[in-house]
N, C-alpha and C positions, 0 to 999 in steps of 0.2 A: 788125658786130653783136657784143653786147657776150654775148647769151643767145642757144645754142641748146636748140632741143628735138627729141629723139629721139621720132618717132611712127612706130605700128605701119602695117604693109601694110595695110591696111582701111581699107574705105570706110563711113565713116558722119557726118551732121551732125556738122560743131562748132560748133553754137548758141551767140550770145553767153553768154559767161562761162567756154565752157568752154578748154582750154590746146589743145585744135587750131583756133580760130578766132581770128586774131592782133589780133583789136580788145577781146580780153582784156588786153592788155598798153599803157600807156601810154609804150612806148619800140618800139624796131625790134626785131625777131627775125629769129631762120630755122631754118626746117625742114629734117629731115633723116629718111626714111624710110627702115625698118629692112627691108629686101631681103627678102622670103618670109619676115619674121615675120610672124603676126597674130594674135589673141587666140587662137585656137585652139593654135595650138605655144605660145606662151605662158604658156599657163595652164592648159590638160587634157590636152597630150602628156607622158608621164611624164618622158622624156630632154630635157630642155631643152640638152644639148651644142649641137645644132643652132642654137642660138638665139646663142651666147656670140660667135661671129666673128663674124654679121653686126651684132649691136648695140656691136661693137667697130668696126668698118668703119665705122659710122655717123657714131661719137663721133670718129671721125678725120677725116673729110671735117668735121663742123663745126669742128673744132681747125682745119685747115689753111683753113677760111674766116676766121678769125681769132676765133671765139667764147671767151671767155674762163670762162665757166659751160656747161654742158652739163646739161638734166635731160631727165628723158623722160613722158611722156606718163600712163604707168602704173604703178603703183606693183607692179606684176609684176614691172618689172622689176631688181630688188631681187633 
């Protein structure tokens, strides 16, 4: 896979178009879920330390599946 993508612990549709349903993409992907993140620590817990190792852990397991781009899901995670 040439693109991974880092997505949050949460469950909800990815409705065609959106970047967690992969018939968004007209090549192969793969996913990679970010351990006890979800939008919640993400985006309304004030400390996001908790957040920095597991979306590093993530971006590592897609590196070593051989992804050559990595992006993620939400733009939180900026």
């Amino acid at each position: 896979m040439d693109l991974g993508i880092i997505i949050l612990d949460d469950v909800y549709p990815g409705l065609p178009g959106d970047v967690r349903n992969a018939s968004a993409f007209p090549y192969p992907i793969q996913y990679d879920i970010v351990k006890d993140v979800d939008i919640k620590k993400l985006v309304w817990v004030d400390d996001k330390t908790q957040c920095r190792q597991p979306i590093l852990d993530s971006a590592k397991r897609l590196e070593n599946m051989g992804c050559r781009a990595i992006v993620a899901e939400c733009g939180y995670f900026a």
